[in-house]
Kinemage of the C-alpha trace (Angstrom):
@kinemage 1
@onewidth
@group {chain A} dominant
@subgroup {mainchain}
@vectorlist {calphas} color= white
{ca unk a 1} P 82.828 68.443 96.250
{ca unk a 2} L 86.559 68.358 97.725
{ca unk a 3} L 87.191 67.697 101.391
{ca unk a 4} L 90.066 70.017 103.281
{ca unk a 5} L 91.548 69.083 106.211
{ca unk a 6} L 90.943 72.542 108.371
{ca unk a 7} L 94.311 73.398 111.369
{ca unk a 8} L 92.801 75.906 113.975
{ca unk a 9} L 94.052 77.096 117.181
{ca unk a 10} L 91.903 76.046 120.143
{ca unk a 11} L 90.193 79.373 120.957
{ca unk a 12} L 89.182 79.652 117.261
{ca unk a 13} L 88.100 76.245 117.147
{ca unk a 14} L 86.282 76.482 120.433
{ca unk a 15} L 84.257 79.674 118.978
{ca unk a 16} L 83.220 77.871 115.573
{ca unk a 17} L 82.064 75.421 117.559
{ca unk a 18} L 79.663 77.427 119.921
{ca unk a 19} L 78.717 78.914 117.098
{ca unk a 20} L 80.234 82.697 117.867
{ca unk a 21} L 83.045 82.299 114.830
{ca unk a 22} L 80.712 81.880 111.428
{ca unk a 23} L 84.095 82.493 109.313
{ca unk a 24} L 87.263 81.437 108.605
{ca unk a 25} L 90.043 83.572 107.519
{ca unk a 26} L 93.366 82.609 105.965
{ca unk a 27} L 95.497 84.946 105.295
{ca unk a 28} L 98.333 83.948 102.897
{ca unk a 29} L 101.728 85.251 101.457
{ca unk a 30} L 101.610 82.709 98.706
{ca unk a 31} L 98.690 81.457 97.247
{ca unk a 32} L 98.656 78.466 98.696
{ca unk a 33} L 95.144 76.369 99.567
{ca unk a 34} L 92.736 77.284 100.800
{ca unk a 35} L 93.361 79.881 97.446
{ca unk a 36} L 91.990 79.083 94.308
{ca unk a 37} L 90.808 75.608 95.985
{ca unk a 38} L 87.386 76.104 97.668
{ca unk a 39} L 83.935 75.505 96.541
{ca unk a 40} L 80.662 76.156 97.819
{ca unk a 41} L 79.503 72.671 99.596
{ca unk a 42} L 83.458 71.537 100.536
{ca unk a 43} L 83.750 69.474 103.481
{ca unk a 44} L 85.592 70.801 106.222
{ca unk a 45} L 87.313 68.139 108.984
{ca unk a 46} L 88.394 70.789 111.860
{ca unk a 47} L 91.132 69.936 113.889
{ca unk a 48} L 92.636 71.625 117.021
{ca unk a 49} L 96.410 72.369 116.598
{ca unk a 50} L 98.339 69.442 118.154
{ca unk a 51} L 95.135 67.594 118.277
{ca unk a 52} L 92.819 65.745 117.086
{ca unk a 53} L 89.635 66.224 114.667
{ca unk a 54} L 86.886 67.387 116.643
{ca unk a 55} L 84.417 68.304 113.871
{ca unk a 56} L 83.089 68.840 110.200
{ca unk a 57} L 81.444 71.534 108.155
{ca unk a 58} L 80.223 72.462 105.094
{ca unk a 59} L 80.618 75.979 103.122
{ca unk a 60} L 78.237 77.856 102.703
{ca unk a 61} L 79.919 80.892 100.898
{ca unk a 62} L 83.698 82.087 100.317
{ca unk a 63} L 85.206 84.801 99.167
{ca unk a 64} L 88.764 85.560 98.058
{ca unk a 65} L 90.869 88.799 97.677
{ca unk a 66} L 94.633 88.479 96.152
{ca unk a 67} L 97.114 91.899 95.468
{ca unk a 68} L 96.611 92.815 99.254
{ca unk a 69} L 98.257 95.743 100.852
{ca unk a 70} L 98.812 96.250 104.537
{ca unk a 71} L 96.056 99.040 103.772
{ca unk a 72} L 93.833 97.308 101.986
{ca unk a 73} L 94.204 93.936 105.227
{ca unk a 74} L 93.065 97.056 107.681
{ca unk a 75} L 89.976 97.610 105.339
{ca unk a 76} L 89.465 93.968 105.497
{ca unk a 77} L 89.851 93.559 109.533
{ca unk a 78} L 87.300 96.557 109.688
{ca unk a 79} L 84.408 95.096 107.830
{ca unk a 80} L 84.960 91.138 109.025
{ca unk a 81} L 86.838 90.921 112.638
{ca unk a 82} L 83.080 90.660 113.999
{ca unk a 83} L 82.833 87.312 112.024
{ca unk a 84} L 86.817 86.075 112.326
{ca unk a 85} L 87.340 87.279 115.832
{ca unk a 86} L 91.149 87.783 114.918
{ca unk a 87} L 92.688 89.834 117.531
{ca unk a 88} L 95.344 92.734 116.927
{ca unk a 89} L 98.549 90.821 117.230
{ca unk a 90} L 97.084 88.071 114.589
{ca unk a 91} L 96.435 91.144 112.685
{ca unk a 92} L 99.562 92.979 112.861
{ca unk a 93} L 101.434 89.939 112.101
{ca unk a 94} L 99.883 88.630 108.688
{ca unk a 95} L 99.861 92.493 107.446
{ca unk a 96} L 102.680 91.632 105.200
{ca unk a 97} L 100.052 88.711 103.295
{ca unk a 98} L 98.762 89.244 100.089
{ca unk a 99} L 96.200 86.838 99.912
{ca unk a 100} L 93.228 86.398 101.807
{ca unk a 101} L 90.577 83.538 102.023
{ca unk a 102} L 87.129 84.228 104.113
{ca unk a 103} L 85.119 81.368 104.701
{ca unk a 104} L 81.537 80.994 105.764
{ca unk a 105} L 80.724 77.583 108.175
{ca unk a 106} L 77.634 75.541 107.769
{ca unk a 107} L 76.424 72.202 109.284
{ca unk a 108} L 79.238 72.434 111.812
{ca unk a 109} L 78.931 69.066 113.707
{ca unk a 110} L 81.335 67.762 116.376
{ca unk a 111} L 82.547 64.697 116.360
{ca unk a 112} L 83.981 61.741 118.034
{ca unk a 113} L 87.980 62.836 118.353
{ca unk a 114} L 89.945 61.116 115.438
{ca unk a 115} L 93.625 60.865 116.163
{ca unk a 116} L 95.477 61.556 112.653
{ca unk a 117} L 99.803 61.295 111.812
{ca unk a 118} L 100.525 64.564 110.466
{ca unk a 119} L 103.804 65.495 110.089
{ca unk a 120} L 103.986 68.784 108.448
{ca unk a 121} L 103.449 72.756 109.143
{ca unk a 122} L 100.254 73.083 106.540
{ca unk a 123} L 97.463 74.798 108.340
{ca unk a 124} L 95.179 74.200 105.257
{ca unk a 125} L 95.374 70.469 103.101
{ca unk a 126} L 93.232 69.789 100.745
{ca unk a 127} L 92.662 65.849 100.916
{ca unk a 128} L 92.544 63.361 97.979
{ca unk a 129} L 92.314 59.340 97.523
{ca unk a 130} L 95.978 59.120 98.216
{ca unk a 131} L 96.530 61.974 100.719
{ca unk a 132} L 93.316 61.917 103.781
{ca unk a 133} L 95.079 60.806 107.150
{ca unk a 134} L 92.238 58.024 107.056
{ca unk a 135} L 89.453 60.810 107.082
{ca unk a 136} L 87.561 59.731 104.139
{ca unk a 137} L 87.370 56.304 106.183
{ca unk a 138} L 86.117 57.791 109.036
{ca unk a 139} L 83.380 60.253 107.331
{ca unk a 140} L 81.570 57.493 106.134
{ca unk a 141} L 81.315 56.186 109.418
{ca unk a 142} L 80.408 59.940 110.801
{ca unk a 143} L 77.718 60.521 108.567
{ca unk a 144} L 76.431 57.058 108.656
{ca unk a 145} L 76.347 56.756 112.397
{ca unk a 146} L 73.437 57.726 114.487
{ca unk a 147} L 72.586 60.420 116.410
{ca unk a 148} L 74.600 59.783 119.849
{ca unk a 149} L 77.955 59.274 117.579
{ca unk a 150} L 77.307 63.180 116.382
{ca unk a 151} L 75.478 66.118 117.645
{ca unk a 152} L 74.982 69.434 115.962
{ca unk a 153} L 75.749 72.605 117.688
{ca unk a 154} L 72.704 74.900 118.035
């Protein structure tokens, strides 16, 4: 099981978190993570851009398309915008990508805010011994804490 370390804007964090976002998309020029670096049962750490993390996940299911066409991104905003609430301009502007990564949220649990130093543009990290902001520190403290340190959203 990897962790990742999850960059979202605050209106699509805000809608994982009440529950009304189930997925995740990444749409990608390059493949870069979260492509070809996912697993069922990865831990997410969600954090709002310019902020701080706010929760964690699990997931449940992923699934991963590469060779994309502007065409084939319409087909793709047809069958999942219900579930990635992407609106057109988001759209429009990552018609050019040519991978995608959807991403179905489990076990989404806020969390205390943790402050972290990062310094670079990646939206998407995948997190190691060497490279976790401190996260892997503060999980075991998350998941070991009791019930008014965390709360599930319904």
């Amino acid at each position: 099981m990897d962790s990742h370390l999850v960059i979202l804007k605050k209106y699509y964090l805000d809608k994982i978190l009440d529950g009304s976002k189930p997925v995740e998309l990444r749409l990608l020029k390059a493949a870069f993570a979260p492509f070809g670096a996912i697993a069922i049962g990865d831990r997410l750490f969600l954090k709002q851009s310019s902020g701080p993390v706010c929760a964690v996940a699990k997931v449940s299911s992923f699934q991963e398309f590469s060779n994309l066409t502007p065409h084939k991104i319409a087909q793709l905003k047809a069958i999942y915008n219900h579930l990635v609430l992407g609106d057109d301009e988001y759209w429009k502007e990552k018609s050019d990508s040519k991978f995608a990564v959807f991403v179905w949220l489990k076990n989404v649990i806020t969390i205390d805010p943790i402050k972290i130093c990062k310094k670079d543009w990646r939206a998407w990290v995948v997190l190691n011994e060497n490279q976790n902001f401190g996260l892997f520190k503060s999980a075991n403290i998350i998941y070991k804490s009791d019930s008014h340190n965390i709360h599930q959203k319904a």
